[in-house]
C-alpha positions as a Markdown table, in Angstrom:
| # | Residue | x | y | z |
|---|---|---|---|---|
| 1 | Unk | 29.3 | -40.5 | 55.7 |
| 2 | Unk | 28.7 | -38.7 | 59.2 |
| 3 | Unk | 26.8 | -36.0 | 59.4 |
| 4 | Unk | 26.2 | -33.6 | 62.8 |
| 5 | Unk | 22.5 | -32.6 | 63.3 |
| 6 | Unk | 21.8 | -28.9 | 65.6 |
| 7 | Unk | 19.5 | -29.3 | 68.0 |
| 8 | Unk | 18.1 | -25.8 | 67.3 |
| 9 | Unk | 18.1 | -26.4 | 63.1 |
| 10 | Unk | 14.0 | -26.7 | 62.0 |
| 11 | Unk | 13.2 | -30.0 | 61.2 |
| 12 | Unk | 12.9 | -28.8 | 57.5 |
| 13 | Unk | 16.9 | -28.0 | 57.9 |
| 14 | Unk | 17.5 | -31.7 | 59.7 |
| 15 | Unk | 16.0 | -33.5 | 56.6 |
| 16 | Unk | 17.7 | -31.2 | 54.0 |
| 17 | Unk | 21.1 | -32.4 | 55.5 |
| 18 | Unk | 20.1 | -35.9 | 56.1 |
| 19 | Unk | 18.4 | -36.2 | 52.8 |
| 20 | Unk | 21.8 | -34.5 | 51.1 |
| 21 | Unk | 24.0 | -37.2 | 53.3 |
| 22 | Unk | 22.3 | -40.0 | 51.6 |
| 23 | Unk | 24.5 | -43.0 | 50.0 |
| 24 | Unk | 22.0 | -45.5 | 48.0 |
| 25 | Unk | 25.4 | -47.2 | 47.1 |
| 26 | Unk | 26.0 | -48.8 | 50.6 |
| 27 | Unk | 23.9 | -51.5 | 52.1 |
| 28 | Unk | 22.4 | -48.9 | 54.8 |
| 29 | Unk | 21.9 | -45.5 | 52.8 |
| 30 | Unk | 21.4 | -43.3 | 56.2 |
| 31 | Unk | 24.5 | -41.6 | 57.3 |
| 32 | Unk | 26.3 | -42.7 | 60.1 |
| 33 | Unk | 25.0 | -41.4 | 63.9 |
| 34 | Unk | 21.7 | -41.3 | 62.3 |
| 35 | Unk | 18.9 | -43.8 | 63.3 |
| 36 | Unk | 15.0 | -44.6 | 61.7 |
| 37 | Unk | 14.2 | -43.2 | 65.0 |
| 38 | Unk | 15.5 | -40.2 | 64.5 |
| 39 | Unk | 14.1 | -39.4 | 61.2 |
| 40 | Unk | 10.4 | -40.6 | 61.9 |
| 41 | Unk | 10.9 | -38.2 | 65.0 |
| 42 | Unk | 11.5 | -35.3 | 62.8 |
| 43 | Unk | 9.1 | -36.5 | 60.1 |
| 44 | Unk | 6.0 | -36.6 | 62.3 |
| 45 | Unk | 7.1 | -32.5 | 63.8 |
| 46 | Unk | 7.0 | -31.9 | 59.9 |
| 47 | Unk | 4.0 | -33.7 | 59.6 |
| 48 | Unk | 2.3 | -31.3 | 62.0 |
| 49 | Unk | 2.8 | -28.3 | 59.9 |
| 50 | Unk | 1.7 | -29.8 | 56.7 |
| 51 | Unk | 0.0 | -33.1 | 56.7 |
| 52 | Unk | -3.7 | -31.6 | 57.2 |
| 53 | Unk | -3.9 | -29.5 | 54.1 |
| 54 | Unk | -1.9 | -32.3 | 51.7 |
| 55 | Unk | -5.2 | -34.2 | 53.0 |
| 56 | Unk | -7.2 | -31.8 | 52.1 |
| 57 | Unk | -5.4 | -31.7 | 48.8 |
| 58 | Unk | -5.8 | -35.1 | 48.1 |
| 59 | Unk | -9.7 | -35.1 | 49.0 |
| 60 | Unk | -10.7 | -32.2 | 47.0 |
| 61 | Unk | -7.9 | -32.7 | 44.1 |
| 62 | Unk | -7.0 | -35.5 | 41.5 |
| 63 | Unk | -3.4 | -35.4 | 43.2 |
| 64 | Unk | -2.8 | -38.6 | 44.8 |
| 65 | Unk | -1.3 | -38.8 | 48.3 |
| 66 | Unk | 2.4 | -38.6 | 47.2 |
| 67 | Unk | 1.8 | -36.7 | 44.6 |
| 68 | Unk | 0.6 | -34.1 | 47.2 |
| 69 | Unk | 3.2 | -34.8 | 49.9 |
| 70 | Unk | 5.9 | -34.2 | 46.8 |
| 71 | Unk | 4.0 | -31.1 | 46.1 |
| 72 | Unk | 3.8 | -28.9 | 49.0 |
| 73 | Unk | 6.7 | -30.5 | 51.0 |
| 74 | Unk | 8.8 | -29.0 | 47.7 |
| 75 | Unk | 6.7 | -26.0 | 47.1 |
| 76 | Unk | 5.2 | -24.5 | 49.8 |
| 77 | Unk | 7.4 | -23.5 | 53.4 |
| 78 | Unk | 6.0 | -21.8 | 56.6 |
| 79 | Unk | 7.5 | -18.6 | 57.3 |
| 80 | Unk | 11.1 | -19.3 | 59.0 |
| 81 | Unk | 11.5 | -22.3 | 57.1 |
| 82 | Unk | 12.5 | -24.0 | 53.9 |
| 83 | Unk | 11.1 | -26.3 | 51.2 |
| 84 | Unk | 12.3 | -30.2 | 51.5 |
| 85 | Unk | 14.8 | -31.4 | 49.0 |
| 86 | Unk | 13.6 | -34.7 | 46.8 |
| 87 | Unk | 15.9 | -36.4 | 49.1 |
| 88 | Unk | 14.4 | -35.0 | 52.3 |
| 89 | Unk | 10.8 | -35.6 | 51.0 |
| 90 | Unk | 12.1 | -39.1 | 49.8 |
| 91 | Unk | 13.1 | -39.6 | 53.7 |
| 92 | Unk | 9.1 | -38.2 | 54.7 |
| 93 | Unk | 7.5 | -40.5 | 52.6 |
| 94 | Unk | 9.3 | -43.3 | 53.8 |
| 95 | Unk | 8.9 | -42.7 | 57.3 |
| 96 | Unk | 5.4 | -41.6 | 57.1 |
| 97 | Unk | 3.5 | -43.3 | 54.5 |
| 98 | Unk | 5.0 | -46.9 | 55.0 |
| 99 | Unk | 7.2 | -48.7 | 57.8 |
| 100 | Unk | 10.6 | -48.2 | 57.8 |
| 101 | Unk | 11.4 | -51.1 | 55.9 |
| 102 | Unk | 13.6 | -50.6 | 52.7 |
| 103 | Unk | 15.4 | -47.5 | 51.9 |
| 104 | Unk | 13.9 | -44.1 | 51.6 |
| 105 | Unk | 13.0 | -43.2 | 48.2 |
| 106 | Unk | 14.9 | -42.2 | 45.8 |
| 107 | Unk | 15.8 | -38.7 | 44.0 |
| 108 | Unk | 14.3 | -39.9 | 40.8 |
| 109 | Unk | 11.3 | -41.6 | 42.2 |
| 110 | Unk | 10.3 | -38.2 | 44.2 |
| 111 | Unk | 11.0 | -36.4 | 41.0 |
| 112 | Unk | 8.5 | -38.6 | 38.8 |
| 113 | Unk | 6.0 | -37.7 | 42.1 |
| 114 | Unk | 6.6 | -34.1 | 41.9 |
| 115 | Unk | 6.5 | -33.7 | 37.9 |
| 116 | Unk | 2.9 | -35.3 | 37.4 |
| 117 | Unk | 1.7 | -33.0 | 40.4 |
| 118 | Unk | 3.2 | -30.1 | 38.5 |
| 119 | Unk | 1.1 | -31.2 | 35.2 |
| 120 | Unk | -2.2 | -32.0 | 37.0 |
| 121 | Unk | -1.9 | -28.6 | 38.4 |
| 122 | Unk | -0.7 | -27.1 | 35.0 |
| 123 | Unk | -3.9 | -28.6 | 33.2 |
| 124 | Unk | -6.1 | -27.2 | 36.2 |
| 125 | Unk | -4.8 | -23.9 | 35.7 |
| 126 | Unk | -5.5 | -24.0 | 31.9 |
| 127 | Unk | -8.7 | -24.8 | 32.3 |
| 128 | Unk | -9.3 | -22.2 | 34.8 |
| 129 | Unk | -8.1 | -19.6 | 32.4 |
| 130 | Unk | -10.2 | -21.0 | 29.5 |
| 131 | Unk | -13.8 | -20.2 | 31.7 |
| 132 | Unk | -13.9 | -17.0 | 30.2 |
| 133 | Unk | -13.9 | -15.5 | 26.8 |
| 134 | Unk | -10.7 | -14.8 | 24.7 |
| 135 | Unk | -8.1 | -13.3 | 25.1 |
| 136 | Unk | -7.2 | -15.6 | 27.4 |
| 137 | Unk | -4.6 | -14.8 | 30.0 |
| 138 | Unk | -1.5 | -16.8 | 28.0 |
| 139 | Unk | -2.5 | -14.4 | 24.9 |
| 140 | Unk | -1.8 | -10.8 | 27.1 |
| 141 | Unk | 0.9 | -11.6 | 30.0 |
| 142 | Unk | 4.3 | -13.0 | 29.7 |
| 143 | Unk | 4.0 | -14.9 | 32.8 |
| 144 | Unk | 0.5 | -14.8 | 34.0 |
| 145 | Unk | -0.8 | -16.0 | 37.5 |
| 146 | Unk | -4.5 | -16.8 | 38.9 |
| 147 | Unk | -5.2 | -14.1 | 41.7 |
| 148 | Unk | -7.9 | -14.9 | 44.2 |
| 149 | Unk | -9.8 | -12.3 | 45.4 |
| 150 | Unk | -13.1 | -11.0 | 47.8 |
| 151 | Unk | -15.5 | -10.0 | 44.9 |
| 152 | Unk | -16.0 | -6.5 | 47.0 |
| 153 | Unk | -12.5 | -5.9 | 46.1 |
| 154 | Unk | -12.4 | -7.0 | 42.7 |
| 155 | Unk | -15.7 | -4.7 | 42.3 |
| 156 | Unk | -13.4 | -2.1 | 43.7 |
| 157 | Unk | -10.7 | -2.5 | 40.9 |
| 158 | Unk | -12.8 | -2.4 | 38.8 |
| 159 | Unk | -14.3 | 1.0 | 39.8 |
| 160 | Unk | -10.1 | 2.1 | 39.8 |
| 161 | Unk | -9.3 | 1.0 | 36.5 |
| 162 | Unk | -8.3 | 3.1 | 34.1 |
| 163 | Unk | -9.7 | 3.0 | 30.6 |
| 164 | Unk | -8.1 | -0.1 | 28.5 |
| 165 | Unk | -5.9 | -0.9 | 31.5 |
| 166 | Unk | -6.0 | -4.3 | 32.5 |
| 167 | Unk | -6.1 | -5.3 | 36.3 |
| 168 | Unk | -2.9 | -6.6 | 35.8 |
| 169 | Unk | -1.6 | -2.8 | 35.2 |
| 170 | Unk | -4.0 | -1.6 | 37.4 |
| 171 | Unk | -2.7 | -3.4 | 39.9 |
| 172 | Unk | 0.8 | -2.1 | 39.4 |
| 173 | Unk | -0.1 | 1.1 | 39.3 |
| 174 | Unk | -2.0 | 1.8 | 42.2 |
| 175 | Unk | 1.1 | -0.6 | 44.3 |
| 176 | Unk | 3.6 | 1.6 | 42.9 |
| 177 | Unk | 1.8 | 5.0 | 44.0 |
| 178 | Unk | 1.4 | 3.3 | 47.5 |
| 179 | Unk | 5.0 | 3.1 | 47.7 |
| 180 | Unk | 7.6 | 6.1 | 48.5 |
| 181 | Unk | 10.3 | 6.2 | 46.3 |
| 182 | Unk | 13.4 | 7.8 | 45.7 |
| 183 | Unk | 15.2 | 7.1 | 42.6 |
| 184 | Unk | 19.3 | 6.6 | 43.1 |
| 185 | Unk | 20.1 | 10.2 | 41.0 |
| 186 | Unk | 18.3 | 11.7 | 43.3 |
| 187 | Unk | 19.7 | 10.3 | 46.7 |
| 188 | Unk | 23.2 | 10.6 | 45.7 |
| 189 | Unk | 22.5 | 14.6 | 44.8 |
| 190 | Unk | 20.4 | 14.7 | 48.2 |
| 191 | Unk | 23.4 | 13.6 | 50.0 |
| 192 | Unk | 26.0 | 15.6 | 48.0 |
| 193 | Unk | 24.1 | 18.7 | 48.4 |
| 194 | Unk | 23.1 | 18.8 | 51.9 |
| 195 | Unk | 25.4 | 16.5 | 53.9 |
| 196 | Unk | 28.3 | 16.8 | 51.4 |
| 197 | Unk | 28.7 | 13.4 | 50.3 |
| 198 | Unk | 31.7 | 12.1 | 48.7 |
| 199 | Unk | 31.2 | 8.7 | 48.6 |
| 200 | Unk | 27.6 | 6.6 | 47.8 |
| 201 | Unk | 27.9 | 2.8 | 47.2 |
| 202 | Unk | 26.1 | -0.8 | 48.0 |
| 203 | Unk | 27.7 | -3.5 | 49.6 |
| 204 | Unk | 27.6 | -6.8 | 48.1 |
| 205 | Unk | 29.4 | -8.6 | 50.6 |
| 206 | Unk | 25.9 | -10.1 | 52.0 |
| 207 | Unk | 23.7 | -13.2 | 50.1 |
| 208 | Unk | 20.7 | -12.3 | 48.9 |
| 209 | Unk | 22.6 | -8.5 | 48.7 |
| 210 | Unk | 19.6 | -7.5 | 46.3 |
| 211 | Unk | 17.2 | -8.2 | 48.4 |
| 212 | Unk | 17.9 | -5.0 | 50.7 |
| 213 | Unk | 20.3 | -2.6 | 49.3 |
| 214 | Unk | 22.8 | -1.3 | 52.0 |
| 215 | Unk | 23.9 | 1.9 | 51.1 |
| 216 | Unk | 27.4 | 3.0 | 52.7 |
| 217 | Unk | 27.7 | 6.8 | 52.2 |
| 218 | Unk | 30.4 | 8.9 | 53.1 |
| 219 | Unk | 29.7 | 12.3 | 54.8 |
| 220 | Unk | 31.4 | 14.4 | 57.5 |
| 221 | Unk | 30.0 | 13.6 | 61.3 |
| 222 | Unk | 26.9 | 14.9 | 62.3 |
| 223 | Unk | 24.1 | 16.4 | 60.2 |
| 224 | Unk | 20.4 | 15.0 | 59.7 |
| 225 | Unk | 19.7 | 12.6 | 56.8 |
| 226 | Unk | 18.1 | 14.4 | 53.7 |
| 227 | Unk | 14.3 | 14.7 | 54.1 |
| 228 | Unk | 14.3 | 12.9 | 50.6 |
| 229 | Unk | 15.5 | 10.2 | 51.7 |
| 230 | Unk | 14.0 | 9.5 | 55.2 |
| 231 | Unk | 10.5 | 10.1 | 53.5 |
| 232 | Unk | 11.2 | 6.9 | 50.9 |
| 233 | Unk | 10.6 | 3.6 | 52.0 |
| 234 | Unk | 12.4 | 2.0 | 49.0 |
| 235 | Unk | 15.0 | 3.3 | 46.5 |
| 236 | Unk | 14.4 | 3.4 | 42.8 |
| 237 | Unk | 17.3 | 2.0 | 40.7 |
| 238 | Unk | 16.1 | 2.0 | 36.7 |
| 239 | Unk | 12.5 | 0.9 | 36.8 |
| 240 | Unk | 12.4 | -1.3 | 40.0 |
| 241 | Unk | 12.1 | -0.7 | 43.1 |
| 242 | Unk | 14.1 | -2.2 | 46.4 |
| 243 | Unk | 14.3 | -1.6 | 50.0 |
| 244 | Unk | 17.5 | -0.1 | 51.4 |
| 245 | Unk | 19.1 | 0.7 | 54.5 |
| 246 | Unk | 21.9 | 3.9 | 55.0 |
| 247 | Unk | 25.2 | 3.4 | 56.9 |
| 248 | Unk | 26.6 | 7.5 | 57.0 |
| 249 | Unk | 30.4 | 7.1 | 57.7 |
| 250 | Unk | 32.4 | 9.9 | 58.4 |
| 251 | Unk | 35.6 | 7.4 | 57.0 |
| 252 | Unk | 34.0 | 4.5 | 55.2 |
| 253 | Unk | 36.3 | 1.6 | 54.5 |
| 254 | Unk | 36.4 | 1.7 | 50.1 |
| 255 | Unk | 36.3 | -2.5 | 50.4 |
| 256 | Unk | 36.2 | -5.0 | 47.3 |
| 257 | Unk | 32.4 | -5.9 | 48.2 |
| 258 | Unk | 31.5 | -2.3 | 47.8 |
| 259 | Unk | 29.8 | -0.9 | 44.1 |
| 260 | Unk | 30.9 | 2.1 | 44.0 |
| 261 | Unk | 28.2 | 4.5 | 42.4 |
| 262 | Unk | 29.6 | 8.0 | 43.3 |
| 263 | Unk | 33.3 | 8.7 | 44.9 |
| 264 | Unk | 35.3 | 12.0 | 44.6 |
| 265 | Unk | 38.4 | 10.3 | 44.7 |
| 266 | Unk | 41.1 | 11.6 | 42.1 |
| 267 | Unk | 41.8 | 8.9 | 39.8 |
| 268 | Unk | 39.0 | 6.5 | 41.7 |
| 269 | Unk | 36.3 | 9.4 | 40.8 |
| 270 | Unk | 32.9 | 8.0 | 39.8 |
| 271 | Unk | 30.2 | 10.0 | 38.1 |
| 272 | Unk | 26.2 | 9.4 | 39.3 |
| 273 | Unk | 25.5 | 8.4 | 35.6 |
| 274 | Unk | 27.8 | 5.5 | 35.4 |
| 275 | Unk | 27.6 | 4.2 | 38.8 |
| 276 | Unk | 24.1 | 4.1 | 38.2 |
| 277 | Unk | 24.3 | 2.3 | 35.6 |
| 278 | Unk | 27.1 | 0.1 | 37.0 |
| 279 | Unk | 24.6 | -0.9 | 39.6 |
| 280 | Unk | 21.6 | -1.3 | 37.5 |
| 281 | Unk | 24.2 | -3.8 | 35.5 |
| 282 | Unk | 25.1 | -5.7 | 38.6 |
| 283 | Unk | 21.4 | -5.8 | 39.7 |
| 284 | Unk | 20.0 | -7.3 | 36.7 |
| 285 | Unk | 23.0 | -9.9 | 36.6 |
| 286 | Unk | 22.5 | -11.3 | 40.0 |
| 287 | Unk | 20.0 | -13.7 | 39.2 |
| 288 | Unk | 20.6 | -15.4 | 35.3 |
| 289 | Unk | 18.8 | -18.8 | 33.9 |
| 290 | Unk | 21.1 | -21.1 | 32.2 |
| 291 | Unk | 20.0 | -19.8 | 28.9 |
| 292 | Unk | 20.1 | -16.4 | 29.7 |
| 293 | Unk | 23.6 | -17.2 | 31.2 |
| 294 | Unk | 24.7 | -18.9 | 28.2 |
| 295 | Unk | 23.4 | -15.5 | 25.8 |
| 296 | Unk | 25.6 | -13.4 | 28.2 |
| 297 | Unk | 28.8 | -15.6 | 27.9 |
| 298 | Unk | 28.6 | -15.8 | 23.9 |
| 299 | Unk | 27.9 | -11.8 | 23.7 |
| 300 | Unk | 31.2 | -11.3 | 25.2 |
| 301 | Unk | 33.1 | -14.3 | 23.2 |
| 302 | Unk | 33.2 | -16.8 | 25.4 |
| 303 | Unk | 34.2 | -20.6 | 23.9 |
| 304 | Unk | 32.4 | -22.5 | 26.5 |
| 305 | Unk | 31.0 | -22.9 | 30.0 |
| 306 | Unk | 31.8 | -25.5 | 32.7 |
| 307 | Unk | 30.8 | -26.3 | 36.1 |
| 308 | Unk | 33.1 | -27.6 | 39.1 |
| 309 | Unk | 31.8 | -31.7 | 40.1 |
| 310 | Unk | 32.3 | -30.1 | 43.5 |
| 311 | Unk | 30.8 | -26.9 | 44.9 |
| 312 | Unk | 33.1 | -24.1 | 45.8 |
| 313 | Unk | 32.0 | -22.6 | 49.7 |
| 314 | Unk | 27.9 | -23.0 | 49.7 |
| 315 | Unk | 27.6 | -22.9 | 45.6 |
| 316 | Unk | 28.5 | -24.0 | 42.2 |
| 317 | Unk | 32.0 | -23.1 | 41.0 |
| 318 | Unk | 31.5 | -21.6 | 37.4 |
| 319 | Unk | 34.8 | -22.0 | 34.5 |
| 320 | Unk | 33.5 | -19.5 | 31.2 |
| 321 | Unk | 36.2 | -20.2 | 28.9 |
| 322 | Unk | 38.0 | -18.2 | 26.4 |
| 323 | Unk | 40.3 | -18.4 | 23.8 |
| 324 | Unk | 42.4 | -15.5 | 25.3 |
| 325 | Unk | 42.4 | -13.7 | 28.7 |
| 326 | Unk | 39.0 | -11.9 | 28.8 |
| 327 | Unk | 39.4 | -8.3 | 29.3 |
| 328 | Unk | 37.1 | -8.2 | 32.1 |
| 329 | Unk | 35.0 | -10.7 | 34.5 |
| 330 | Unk | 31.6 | -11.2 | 32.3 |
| 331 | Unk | 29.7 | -13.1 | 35.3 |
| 332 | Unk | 30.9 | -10.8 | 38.3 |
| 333 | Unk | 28.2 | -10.0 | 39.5 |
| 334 | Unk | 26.1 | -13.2 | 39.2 |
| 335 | Unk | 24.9 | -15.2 | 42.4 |
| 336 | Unk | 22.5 | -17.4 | 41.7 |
| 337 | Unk | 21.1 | -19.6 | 39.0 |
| 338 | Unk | 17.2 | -20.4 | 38.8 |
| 339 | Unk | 16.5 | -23.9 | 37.9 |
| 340 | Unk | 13.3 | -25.7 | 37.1 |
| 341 | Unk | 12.5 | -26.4 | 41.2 |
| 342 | Unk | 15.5 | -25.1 | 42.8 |
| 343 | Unk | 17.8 | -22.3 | 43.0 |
| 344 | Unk | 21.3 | -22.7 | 42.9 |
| 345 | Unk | 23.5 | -20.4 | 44.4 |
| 346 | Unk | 27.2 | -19.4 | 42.7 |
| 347 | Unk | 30.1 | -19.7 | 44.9 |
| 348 | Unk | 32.7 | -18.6 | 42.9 |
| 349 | Unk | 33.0 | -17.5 | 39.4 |
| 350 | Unk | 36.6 | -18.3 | 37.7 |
| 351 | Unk | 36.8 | -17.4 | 33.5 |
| 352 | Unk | 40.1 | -19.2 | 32.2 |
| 353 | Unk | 41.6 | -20.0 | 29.0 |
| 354 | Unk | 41.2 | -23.0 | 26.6 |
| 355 | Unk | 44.9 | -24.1 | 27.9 |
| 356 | Unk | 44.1 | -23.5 | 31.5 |
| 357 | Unk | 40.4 | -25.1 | 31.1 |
| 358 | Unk | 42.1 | -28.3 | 29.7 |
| 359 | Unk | 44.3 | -28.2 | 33.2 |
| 360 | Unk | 40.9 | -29.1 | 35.0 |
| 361 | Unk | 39.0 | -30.9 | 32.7 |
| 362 | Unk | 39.0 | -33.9 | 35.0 |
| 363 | Unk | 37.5 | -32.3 | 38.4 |
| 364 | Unk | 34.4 | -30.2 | 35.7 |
| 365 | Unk | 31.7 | -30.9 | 33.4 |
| 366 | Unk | 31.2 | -28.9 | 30.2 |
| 367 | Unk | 28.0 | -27.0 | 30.3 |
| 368 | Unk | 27.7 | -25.5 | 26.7 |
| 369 | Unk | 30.7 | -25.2 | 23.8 |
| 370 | Unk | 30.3 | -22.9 | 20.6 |
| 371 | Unk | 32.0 | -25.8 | 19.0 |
| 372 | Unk | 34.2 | -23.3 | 16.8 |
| 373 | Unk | 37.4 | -26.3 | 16.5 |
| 374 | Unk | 38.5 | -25.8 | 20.1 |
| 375 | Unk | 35.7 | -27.8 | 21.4 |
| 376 | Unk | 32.8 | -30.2 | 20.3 |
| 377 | Unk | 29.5 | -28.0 | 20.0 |
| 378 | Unk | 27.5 | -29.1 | 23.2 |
| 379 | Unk | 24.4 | -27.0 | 23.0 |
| 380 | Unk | 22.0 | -26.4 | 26.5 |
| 381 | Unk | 18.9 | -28.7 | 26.5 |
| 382 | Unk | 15.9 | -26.9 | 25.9 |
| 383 | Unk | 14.1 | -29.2 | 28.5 |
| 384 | Unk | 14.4 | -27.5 | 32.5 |
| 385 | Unk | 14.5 | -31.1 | 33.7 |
| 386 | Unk | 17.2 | -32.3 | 31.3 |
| 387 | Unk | 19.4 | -28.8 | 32.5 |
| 388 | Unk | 18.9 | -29.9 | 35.7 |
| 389 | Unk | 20.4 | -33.1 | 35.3 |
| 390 | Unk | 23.6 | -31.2 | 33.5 |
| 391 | Unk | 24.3 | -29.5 | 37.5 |
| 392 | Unk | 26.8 | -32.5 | 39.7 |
| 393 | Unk | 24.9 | -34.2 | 42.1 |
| 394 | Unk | 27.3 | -32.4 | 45.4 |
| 395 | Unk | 26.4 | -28.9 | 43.5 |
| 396 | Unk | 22.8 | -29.8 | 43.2 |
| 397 | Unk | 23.2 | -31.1 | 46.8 |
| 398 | Unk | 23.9 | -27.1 | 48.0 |
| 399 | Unk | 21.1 | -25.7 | 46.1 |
| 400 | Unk | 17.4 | -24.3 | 48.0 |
């Protein structure tokens, strides 16, 4: 397998394909056009950025040098560029801790690397949460985080807290009333009233689209934006907060990628309180965990969930299957799936029937079945690592 290497890609980006190009099935795993040379070239540039603080690490830590490596080469990324796959930090290792003799490590050893990191940093963090008296920090938060601070500033949280408010809420609160918000309601009606809107809607054509809400509006040439709007700095759908940008079109093109969440359009006509909740919907369903993916599919009836063996465009190619046609698409709006270390992203998103499933059985895997007679129950391991393992090795390949 060839693959071609940009000479402007970041040398994060040139292991990442390399490292996805691998075949440990033929006598020389690298991919052809690619030399030790090469790699050790781009492995000492990486070095640069990282190799002085996974010393440190290792000096001042109980993580041993490729424990460390694994760690931060996986974990941590400098602004503009990307964590290392196992296969690109397999690659590092090889070329930096050792000669060049052999192959480069392996998915599975890197993995075993990476996992006891994770647990001697787990037990670290335990501890540290244990110095003080109870309740500990596991018995108030869902998902609680250590927070270093100056001690000036966490005498001045102290001074803004409010009574039985925890700095976690204090935190919150005083981030939140920092920020200028407009909620959606109350952009749409800004727009309606003084610029005589008759069309508000985000489009969802761009990855990431959550990220940065771009709002197309549609309002007659001319006119100054509503003072409500250019005093915000983020828009307010539900009880989150996200930034946003405003296109004004005096024709705006109604495209698939848009969610429409006002139109005066006749029979296309929209109301504010159903686009906002259509958008609040979509929002929330961007981003779903396996499990949580898995809830959502048997809340609707689906009999089972399959994945592609190859990805479709930059992603996974999803199959929810149902006895019957579903009524509607129950994963539209869903882009990308959170995995133990990785995210992967969703390409395409295709529901068919048990019939139609049975059609492509050969080119998916099966994900999770109800087991009610049409299929085998297959339930979704409760371990992250064992899910992981569930995901093709050319999807899992495409993931960040």
């Amino acid at each position: 397998m060839s693959v071609d290497i940009e000479p402007e890609w970041q040398p994060a980006t040139k292991l990442n394909v390399i490292g996805g190009a691998l075949d440990f099935t033929a006598l020389d795993p690298l991919p052809d056009g690619i030399t030790r040379d090469q790699i050790e070239e781009i492995c000492y540039t990486v070095r640069e950025l990282y190799g002085d603080y996974v010393d440190e690490i290792v000096a001042e830590t109980t993580l041993s040098q490729r424990e460390a490596q694994t760690w931060v080469l996986r974990t941590l990324a400098h602004d503009g560029t990307e964590p290392l796959s196992y296969e690109a930090i397999g690659l590092y290792i090889w070329a930096i801790g050792r000669a060049t003799e052999g192959d480069p490590l392996s998915r599975t050893i890197v993995t075993e690397y990476y996992d006891r990191a994770e647990s001697k940093i787990e037990r670290a963090e335990a501890t540290v949460k244990r110095t003080g008296p109870p309740p500990y920090p596991d018995d108030v938060y869902e998902d609680p985080a250590m927070l270093w601070v100056d001690t000036p500033v966490a005498e001045r949280l102290q001074r803004h807290r409010r009574p039985d408010e925890t700095f976690s809420d204090c935190l919150a609160r005083l981030l939140d009333e920092s920020v200028s918000t407009v909620p959606l309601e109350a952009f749409i009606k800004a727009y309606r009233t003084e610029r005589d809107a008759d069309y508000v809607a985000v489009d969802t054509v761009y990855p990431d689209w959550d990220a940065e809400l771009r709002v197309v509006v549609g309002v007659p040439a001319g006119g100054a934006e509503p003072g409500v709007v250019g005093d915000a700095t983020a828009l307010r759908v539900d009880d989150r907060t996200y930034d946003f940008t405003v296109s004004e079109e005096s024709d705006p093109i109604h495209a698939d990628s848009h969610l429409v969440v006002y139109a005066e359009t006749g029979d296309a006509s929209v109301a504010i309180a159903d686009g906002t909740e259509r958008l609040g919907a979509a929002l929330a369903g961007v981003e779903r965990s396996l499990p949580d993916l898995i809830s959502r599919l048997r809340s609707v009836g689906a009999t089972a969930l399959a994945i592609g063996t190859e990805p479709a465009g930059a992603g996974a190619h999803l199959f929810p299957v149902f006895e019957a046609e579903p009524d509607d698409e129950p994963l539209a709006a869903i882009e990308r799936i959170p995995l133990d270390e990785r995210t992967l992203n969703v390409g395409r998103v295709s529901p068919v029937t048990v019939a139609a499933y049975r059609e492509r059985s050969e080119t998916t895997r099966l994900l999770w079945a109800r087991g009610n007679g049409t299929f085998e129950a297959k339930a979704l391991p409760d371990d992250p690592p064992d899910r992981r393992e569930l995901i093709p090795d050319a999807v899992l390949r495409t993931s960040t």
